[in-house]
N, C-alpha and C positions, 0 to 999 in steps of 0.2 A: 706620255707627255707629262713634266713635272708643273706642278702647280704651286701658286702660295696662296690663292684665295681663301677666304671664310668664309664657317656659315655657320649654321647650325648641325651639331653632332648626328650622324643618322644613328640610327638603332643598329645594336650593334649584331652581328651575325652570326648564327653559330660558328664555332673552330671544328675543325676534322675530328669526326670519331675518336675521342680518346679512348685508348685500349690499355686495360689495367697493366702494371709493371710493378716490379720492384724497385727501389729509387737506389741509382746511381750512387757510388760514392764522393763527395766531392771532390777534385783534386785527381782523382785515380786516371792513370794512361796519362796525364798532365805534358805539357812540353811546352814549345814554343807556337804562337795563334800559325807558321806556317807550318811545323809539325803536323798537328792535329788537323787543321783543316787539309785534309787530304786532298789532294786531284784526284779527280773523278774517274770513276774506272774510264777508263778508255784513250786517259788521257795521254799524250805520248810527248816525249824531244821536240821541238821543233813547231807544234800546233801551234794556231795565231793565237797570240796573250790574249785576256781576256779583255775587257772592254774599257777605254779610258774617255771621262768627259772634255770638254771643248777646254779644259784648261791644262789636257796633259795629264791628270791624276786618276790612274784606278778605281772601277766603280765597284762599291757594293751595294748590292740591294737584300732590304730588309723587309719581308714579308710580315704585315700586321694586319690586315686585311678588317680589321674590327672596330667596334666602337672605342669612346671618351675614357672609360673605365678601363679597358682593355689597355690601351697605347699606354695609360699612363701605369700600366703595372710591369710596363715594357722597358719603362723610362733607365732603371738602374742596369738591364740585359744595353740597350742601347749605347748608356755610355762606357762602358764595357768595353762593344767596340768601337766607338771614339778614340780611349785610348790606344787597343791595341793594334789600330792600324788608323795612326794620324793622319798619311798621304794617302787617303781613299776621300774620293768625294762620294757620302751616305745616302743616298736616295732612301727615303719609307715609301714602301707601297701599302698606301693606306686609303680610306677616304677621304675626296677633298675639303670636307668642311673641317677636318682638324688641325689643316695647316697652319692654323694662326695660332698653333701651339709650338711648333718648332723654333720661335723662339728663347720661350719660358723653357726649353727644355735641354736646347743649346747642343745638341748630340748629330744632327743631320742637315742636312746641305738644304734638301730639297726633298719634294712629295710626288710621288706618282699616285694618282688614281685609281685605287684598288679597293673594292669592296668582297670584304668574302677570300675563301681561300686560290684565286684565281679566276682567270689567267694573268700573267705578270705583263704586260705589254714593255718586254726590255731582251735584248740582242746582247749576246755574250760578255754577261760583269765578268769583272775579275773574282767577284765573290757573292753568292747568296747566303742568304742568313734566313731561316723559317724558324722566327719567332711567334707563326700565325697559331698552329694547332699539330696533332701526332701524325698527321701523314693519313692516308697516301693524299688525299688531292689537291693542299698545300706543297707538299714538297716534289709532285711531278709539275707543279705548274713551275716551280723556280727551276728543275732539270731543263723545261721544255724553252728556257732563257739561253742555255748552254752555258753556262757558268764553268769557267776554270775548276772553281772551288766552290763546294757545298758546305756550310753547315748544318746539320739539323738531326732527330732524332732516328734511332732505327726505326726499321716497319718490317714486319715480316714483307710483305709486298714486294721491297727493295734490298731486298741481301746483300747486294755488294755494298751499300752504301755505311759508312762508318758511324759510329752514334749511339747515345747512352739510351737505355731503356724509358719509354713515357713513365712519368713518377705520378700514375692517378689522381694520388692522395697529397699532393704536392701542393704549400702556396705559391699562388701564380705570379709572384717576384721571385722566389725561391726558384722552381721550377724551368726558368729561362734563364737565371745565373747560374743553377746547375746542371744547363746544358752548356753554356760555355765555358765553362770550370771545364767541365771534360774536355773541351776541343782545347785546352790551353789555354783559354783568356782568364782571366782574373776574373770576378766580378762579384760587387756589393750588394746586397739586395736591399740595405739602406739608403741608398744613395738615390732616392729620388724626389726629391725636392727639386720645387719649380723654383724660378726665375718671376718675381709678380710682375705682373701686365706692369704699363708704365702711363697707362690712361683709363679711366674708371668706367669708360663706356664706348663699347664699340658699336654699329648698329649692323644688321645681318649684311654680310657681302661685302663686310670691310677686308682689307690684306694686310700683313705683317713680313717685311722679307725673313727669311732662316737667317739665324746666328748662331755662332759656335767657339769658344764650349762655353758650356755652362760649369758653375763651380758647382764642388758638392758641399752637403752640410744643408744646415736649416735656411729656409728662405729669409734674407733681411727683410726686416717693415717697410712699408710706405713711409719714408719722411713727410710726403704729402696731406698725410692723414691726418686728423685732426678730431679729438671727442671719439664715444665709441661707436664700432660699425654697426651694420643693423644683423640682426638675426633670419637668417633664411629658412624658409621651409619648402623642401624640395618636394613634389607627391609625387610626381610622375617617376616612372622606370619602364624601358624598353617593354617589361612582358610582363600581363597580369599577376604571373604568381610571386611577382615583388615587386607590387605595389601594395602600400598598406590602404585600406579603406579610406575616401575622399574625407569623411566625417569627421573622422579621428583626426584628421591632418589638421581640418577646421576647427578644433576644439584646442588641440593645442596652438594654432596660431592664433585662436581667438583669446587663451589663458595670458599667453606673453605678452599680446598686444596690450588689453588690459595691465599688463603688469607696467609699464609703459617703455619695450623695448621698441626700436623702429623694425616692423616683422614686412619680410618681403618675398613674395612666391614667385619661384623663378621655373623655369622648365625650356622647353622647343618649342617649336614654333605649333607643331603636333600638340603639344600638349595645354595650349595658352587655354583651350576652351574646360580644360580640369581646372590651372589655376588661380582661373577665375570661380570658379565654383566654392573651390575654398576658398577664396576672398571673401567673398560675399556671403558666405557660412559663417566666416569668422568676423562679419565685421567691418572688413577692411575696405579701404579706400581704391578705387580703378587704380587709381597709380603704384598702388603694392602689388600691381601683376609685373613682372618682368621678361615672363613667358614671353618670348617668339619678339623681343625687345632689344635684345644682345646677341651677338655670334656667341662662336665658344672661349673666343679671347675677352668678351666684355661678361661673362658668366664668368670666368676663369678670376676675372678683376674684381668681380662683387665677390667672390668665394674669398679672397685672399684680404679684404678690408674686413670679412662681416666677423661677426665675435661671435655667434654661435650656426653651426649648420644643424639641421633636425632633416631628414632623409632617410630614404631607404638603401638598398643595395645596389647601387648606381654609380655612374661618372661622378655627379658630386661627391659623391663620399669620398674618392679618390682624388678630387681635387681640396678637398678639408686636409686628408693626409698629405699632400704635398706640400700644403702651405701652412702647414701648423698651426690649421683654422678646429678651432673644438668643437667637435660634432657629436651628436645622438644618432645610430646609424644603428637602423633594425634590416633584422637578417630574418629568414624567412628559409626558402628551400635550398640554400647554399650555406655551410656554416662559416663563420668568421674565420676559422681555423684556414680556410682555404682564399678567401678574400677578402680579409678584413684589413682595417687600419694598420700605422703601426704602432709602434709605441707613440706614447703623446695624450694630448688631453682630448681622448675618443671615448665615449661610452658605447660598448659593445651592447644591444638587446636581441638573446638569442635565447629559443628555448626549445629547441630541437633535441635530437638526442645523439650524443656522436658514438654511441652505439652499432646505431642503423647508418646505412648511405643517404646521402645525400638524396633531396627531393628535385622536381624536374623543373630547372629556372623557368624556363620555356613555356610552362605549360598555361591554362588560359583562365585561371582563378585564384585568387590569394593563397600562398600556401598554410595549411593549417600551422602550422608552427608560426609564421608571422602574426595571424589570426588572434595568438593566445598574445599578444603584445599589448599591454592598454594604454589607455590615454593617462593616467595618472603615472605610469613607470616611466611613459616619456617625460611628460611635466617633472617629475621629483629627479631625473637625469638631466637634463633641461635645467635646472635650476640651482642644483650642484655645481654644476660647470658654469654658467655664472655668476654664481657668490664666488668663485675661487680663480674666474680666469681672468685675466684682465687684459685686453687687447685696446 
């Protein structure tokens, strides 16, 4: 069933066992998006086409099965294929609390309800697309749709099936543009800028129809806006080991506050009982909690007015980089090399060792490398970015 509703983002789910690879060439085996996207072995002359919506156009469906952070590192893979197949109506199978994102993002029709790498609840598209995770149990759940056409990576598991090697060590915009680079589609990994909300405040359970397309390039300002925005500080993240200590958050929202920015701690509805905690560490007033206040389209709207974000390695980080909001964004067991900003007024705090691998996002305690992160390097980051940015 597709949805438009909102809410608030769930926590986002692991993707499929990635299995180390070599990375693809880009461009290499290139053609046209009907070249490359192969028919599926089996497929013959004559089989019933694949699936078309109530208005006559071709369905695809796009498997993203993930959280806030996730979808939007999907964004530039997505419009991708927008363009290279305009007469498809785009369904995301995604979580339904994201859907008040498809408009700012301007690439999909509509939302299917999907958490996790399956099951797809969809009867024969014209074409799947597993932008969830490496296989196998993403990409048998969109087989078990019957899809005309497959895109997605190889798996040993799946030999017949056509597709560039998992690129491990890959940025995860990168990564899904250089899976559709192989299958023939074009695709920018800059190209994900939002569309800003067009109301400053939504309240949980509000809805947004889909719109489509969206342009690429930098997001335009709010003409609405007026004086500068307030400065956010984000504590909360899906999984202990990146989250930075409640204290440290409160110390720095308590510096800014003092300094006399408007500072306001935003989260899920999960997390309202952290940002109250830092509130009231730092200082602040009940009404600087925003936590569990907003869906993801009226968090989406404060991200794109506020003049500075201060976060971990989270969905807001990802929404500072899409709206060309200037953030302080500390990394922890995953290096920036692999999910960081992009270019833009982002200060990177990473002190890991790219060396070694990567530490376990997942796991259920601060990573020691976010650990070594202090309150004064965020403040003197923090305050760089606003002597010099002006929003």
């Amino acid at each position: 069933m597709a949805v438009t509703g909102t809410g608030h983002p769930a926590s986002p789910v692991s993707a499929d066992e990635a299995r180390p690879g070599t990375r693809h060439e880009p461009g290499a085996g290139a053609g046209t998006p009907a070249d490359r996207a192969s028919p599926l072995p089996g497929d013959v002359p004559g089989d019933v086409p694949g699936g078309v919506a109530g208005d006559g156009r071709p369905v695809m469906v796009v498997l993203r099965g993930l959280g806030l952070g996730d979808l939007l590192t999907a964004v530039p893979a997505l419009r991708a294929l927008r363009r290279a197949f305009p007469a498809h109506r785009i369904t995301l199978a995604a979580p339904a609390p994201l859907a008040g994102l498809l408009p700012l993002i301007g690439a999909c029709d509509d939302l299917l309800d999907v958490t996790g790498p399956g099951p797809v609840p969809f009867h024969r598209p014209d074409l799947a697309v597993n932008l969830h995770g490496s296989g196998p149990q993403s990409t048998v759940a969109l087989l078990a749709t019957r899809p005309r056409r497959l895109i997605s990576h190889a798996h040993p598991g799946l030999p017949l099936l056509p597709g560039p090697t998992w690129p491990a060590r890959s940025h995860e915009r990168v990564r899904w543009c250089d899976l559709l680079t192989w299958h023939g589609i074009p695709a920018d990994p800059t190209d994900l800028a939002l569309r800003p909300p067009t109301t400053a405040g939504h309240a949980p359970g509000g809805s947004a129809p889909a719109e489509r397309p969206a342009p690429s390039g930098p997001a335009p300002s709010d003409p609405a806006r007026s004086g500068p925005g307030p400065v956010i500080v984000h504590p909360g993240a899906a999984h202990p080991a990146r989250r930075w200590p409640p204290d440290r958050f409160a110390a720095v929202a308590a510096a800014l506050h003092h300094a006399g920015h408007d500072v306001l701690v935003t989260g899920t509805a999960a997390e309202r009982g952290l940002a109250r905690r830092v509130a009231a560490a730092a200082g602040l007033p009940e009404e600087a909690v925003t936590a569990g206040r907003t869906d993801v389209t009226g968090l989406a709207a404060l991200v794109a007015s506020a003049r500075l974000v201060v976060c971990g390695d989270t969905g807001v980080a990802h929404l500072a980089g899409a709206f060309g909001t200037p953030s302080v964004v500390l990394f922890g067991p995953t290096p920036p090399a692999l999910w960081g900003p992009p270019e833009g007024p982002h200060a990177v705090l990473w002190h890991g060792d790219p060396g070694h691998p990567p530490g376990d996002p997942h796991a259920g305690r601060p990573d020691p490398a976010l650990l070594t992160i202090g309150v004064e390097e965020v403040l003197d980051a923090a305050t760089d970015l606003l002597e010099v940015t002006v929003r």
